[in-house]
C-alpha positions in Angstrom: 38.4 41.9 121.5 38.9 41.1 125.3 37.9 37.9 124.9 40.0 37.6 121.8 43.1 38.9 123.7 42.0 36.7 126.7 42.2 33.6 124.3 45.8 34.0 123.0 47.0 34.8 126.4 46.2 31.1 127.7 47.2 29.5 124.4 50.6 31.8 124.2 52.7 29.1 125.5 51.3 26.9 122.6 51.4 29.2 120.2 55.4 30.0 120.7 56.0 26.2 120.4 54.0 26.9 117.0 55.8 29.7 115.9 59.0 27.4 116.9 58.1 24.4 114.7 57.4 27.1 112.0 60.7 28.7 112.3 61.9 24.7 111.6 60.2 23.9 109.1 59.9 27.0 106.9 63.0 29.0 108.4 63.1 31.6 105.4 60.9 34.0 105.7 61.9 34.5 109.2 65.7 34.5 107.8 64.6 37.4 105.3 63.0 39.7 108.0 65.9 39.1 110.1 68.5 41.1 107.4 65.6 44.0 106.8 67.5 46.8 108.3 66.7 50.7 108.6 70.1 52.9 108.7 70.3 55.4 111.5 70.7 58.6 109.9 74.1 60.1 111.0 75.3 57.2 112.8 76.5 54.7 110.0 74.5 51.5 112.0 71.6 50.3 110.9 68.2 48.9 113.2 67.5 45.4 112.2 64.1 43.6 112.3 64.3 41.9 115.9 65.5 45.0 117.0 62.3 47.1 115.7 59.8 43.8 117.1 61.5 44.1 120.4 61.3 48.0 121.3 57.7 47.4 120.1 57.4 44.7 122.9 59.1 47.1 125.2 57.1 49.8 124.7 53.8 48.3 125.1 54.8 46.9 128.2 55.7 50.7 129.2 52.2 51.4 128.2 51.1 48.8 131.3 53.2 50.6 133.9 51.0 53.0 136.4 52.8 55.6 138.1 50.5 55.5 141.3 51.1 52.2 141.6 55.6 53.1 141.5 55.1 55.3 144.3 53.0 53.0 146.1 56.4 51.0 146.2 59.1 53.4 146.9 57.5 53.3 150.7 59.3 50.1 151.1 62.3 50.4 148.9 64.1 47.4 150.9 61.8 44.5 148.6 61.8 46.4 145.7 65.7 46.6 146.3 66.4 42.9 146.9 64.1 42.1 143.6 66.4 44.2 141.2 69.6 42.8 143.0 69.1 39.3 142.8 68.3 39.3 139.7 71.3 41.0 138.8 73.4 38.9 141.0 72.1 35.7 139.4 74.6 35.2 136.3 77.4 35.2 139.1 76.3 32.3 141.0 75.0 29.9 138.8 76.8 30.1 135.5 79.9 29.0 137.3 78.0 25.8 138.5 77.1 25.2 134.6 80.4 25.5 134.3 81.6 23.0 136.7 78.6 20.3 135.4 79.6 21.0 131.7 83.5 20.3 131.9 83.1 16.6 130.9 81.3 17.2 127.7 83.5 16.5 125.4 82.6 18.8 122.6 84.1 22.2 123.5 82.8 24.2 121.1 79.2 23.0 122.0 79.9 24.1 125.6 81.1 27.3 124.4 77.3 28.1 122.3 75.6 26.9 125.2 77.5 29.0 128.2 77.3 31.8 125.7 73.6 31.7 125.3 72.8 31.2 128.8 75.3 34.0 129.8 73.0 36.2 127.6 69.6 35.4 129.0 71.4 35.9 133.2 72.2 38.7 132.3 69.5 40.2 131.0 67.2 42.7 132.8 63.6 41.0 134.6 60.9 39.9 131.8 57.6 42.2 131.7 55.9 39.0 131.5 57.1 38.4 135.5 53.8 41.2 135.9 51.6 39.1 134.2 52.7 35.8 135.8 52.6 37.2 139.3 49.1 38.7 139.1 47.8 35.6 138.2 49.1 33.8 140.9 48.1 36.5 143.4 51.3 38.5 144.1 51.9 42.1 144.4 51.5 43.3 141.6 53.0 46.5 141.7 56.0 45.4 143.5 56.6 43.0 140.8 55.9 45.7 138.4 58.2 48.3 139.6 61.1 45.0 140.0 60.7 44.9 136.3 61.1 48.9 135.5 63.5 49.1 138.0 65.9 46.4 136.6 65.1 47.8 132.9 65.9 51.6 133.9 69.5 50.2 135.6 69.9 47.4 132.4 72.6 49.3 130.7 74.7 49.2 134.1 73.2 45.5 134.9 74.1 43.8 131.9 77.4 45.1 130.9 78.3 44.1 134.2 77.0 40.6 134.4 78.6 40.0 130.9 81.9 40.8 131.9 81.9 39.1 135.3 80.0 36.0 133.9 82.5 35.8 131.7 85.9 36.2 133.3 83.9 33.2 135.8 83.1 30.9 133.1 86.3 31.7 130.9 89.2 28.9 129.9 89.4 27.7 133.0 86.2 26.6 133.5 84.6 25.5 130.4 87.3 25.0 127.4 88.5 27.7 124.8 86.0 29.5 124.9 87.0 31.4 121.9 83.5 33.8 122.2 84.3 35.0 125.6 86.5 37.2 123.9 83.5 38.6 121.9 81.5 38.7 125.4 84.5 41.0 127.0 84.6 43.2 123.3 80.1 43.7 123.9 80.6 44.3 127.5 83.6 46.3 127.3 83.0 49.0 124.5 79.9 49.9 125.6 78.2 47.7 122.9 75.7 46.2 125.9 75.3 49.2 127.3 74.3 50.7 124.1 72.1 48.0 123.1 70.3 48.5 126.6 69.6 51.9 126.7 68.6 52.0 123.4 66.3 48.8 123.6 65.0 48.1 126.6 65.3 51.7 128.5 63.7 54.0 125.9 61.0 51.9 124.8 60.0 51.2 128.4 60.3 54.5 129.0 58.6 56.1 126.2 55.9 53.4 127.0 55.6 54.9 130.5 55.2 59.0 129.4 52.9 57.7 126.8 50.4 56.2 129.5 51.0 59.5 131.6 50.4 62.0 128.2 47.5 59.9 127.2 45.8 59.4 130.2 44.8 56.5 132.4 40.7 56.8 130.4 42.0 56.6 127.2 44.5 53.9 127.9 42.2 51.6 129.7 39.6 52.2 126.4 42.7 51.1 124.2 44.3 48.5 126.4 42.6 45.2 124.5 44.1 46.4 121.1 47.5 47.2 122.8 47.4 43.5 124.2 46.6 42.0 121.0 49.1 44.0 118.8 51.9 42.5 121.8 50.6 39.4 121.7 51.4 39.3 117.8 54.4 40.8 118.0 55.6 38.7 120.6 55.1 35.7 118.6 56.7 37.1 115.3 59.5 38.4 117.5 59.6 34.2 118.5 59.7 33.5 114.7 62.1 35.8 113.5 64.5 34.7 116.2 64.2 31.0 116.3 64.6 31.0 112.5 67.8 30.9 112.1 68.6 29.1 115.2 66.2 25.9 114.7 66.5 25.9 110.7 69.7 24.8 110.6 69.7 23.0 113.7 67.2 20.3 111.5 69.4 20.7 108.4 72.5 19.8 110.4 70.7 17.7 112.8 73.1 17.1 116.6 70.9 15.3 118.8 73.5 15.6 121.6 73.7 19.5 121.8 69.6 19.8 121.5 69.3 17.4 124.3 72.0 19.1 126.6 70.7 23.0 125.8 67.1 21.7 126.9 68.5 20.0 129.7 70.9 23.0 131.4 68.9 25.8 130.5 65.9 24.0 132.2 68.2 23.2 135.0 69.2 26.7 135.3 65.7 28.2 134.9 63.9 26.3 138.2 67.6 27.4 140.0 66.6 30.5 139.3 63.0 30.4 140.7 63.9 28.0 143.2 66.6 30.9 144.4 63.7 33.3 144.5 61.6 30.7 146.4 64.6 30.8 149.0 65.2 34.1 149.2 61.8 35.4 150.0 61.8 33.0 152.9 64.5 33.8 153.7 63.9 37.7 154.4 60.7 36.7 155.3 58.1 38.4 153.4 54.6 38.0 152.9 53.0 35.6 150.1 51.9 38.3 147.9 55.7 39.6 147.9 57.1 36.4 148.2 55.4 35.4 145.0 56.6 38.8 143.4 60.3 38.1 144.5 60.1 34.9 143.0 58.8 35.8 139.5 61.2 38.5 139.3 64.1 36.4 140.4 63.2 33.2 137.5 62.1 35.7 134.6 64.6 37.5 132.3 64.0 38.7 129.1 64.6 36.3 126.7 64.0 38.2 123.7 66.4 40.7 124.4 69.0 38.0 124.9 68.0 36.5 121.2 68.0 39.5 119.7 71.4 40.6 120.7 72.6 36.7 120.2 71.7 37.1 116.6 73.1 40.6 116.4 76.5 39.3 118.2 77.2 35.8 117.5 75.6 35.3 114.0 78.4 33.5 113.3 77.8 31.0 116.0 73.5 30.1 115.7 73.6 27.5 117.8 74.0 30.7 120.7 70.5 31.0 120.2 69.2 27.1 121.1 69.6 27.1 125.0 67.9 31.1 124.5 65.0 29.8 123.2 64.9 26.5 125.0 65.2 29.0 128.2 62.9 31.6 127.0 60.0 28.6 126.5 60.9 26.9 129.9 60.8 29.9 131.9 56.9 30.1 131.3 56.3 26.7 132.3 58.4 26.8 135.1 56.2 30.3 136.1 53.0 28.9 134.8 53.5 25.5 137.6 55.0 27.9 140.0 51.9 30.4 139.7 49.6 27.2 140.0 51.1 26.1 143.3 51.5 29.5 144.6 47.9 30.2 143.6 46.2 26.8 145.1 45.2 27.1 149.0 47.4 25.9 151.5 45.7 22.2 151.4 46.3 22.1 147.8 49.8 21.9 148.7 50.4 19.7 151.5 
C-alpha cells in the first residue's frame, strides 16, 4: 500500500494531465456527476458533486494536521503571520498587472473568462499540497503546515475580501465590460463566498483536524497509507469532474487564441507568485527551511476550490474554468522545479 501510494504521488502530475485529456475526450460522464446533487434538508440548496469530492479532499488533509506540531509554531507567530498575509494580499497586486498586459486583446469577453478565473484561484485560501511540496524540498514543515490551516480557518474572511477588492481593481476600467464582475461583487457581497468557505474548506479541515486528535496519533499513522490513496483518487476525479465541462467544449468549439493566452497568463501569474515568495523571504530574512515554506505557501492556492465554485458561479461562462485548471496544473510544476532547486546543494545552483 505505501509503495502503492508512493507511486501515484510521483506520477500525480501525469495522471491530472490524464484525467484532463479524459475530461476532453469523453467529457460526459464527468458532465453527469457534476449535476448529482444532495438537497440540504431545511435549507432549500442542494450539495453538488465537486462540492462533496472537495470536503473529502479537505478533510483528509485535516487528517495530516498534528497539533504538536501548531504549537510548535505559535512561538514565532511573526512567519506564520507574513505566510497567511501574503498570500492573502496576492490577488491585489498582481491581478491589476494582468489587467494592464491584457487591455490590447481584442476579444473582451475572452478577457473577462480569463480575469474571472484567475481572480478565483488569488483568492483562494493556501493549497494543502504547499505541505507536501515543502517537505520534499526540505522546508519547515510545520510552518508550512500551520500557513495552510491558518489561511483555511481565516478563508471565509480572506476570500470574500480578495473577491471584492480584486474586482473593483480589475473592473471596466481596466479590462473591458466586464459584465461578471457584477456576479464577483453579488458572491462576495451576500455572503455567498463566505458561505461557500466556511462550509468547504473550514469544516472539512477542521473536522479533519478533531478527527486525528479523537482518533489518535497510533491509529492514524496505522491508517495513513489508505487515507493517502483514497485522496490521491479523489483528487484526480475531483480534476475530472471539473475539467469536464471546461475542456469538452473547449474541443467542440475549438479557440486556439484563448487556450494559448489562459496557459500563457495564468503561467505568468503562477511563477509571480512564487517568485514573490522567493522575494519576500529574503527579504525578511529568514532561514532556508522557512524561506522554502514562505515560498510554497505564497505560489500555492487551492485550485480546486476555485473550480468548484467557478462551476457553481459562472456555469454559464465555462471558459472561467480554462486559466483554473491551466493554473491549478502549472502551479505543481512551477513547485515541483522550485522544490528541485531549493532541494539541490548550493553548487548545484551556482
Amino acid at each position: 500500500m505505501i509503495r502503492m501510494v508512493g507511486t501515484v504521488q510521483r506520477w500525480l502530475l501525469a495522471l491530472m494531465i490524464v484525467c484532463y485529456l479524459l475530461a476532453a475526450v469523453v467529457p460526459r460522464p464527468g458532465e453527469v456527476l457534476r449535476t448529482v446533487a444532495l438537497p440540504v434538508l431545511g435549507s432549500g440548496s442542494s450539495v453538488t458533486m465537486p462540492m462533496i469530492l472537495l470536503a473529502v479532499t479537505l478533510s483528509t488533509a485535516g487528517l495530516g494536521v498534528r497539533v504538536r506540531d501548531l504549537r510548535t509554531v505559535l512561538g514565532r507567530p511573526v512567519r506564520l503571520a507574513s505566510g497567511v498575509a501574503v498570500n492573502a494580499l496576492l490577488p491585489v497586486v498582481l491581478l491589476p498587472v494582468a489587467a494592464l498586459c491584457l487591455r490590447a486583446w481584442p476579444d473582451a469577453a475572452e478577457v473577462e473568462c480569463l480575469a474571472v478565473g484567475l481572480l478565483l484561484v488569488l483568492a483562494m485560501p493556501i493549497a494543502d499540497g504547499a505541505a507536501s511540496w515543502g517537505q520534499n524540498a526540505g522546508g519547515n514543515v510545520p510552518l508550512v503546515v500551520a500557513m495552510v490551516v491558518g489561511s483555511t480557518m481565516l478563508s471565509p474572511v480572506t476570500v470574500p475580501w480578495g473577491l471584492t477588492v480584486s474586482a473593483a481593481l480589475v473592473g471596466p476600467a481596466g479590462v473591458g465590460s466586464l459584465d461578471d464582475t457584477a456576479r464577483i461583487d453579488g458572491l462576495a457581497g451576500t455572503a455567498g463566498a463566505a458561505a461557500f468557505a466556511l462550509a468547504l474548506i473550514v469544516l472539512p479541515c477542521l473536522a479533519g483536524i478533531i478527527a486525528r486528535a479523537v482518533v489518535g496519533e497510533r491509529r492514524t499513522t496505522r491508517a495513513a497509507p489508505v487515507v493517502k490513496l483514497v485522496n490521491l483518487v479523489n483528487i484526480l476525479l475531483l480534476c475530472y469532474v471539473n475539467a469536464s465541462g471546461a475542456l469538452g467544449q473547449a474541443l467542440s468549439h475549438p479557440d486556439p487564441d484563448f487556450m494559448i493566452l489562459a496557459v500563457g497568463v495564468a503561467g505568468v501569474v503562477c511563477c509571480l507568485s512564487f517568485l514573490a515568495g522567493r522575494w519576500i523571504s529574503r527579504w525578511t530574512r529568514c532561514d532556508t527551511p522557512d524561506g522554502i515554506s514562505l515560498t510554497f505557501a505564497t505560489g500555492m492556492n487551492n485550485t480546486s476550490a476555485a473550480a468548484v465554485l467557478a462551476a457553481s458561479w459562472f456555469a454559464h461562462r465555462p471558459q472561467v474554468l480554462l486559466p483554473i485548471l491551466a493554473y491549478s496544473l502549472l502551479q505543481k510544476l512551477a513547485a515541483g522545479l522550485f522544490g528541485t532547486r531549493a532541494a539541490a546543494p548550493p553548487a548545484a545552483q551556482a
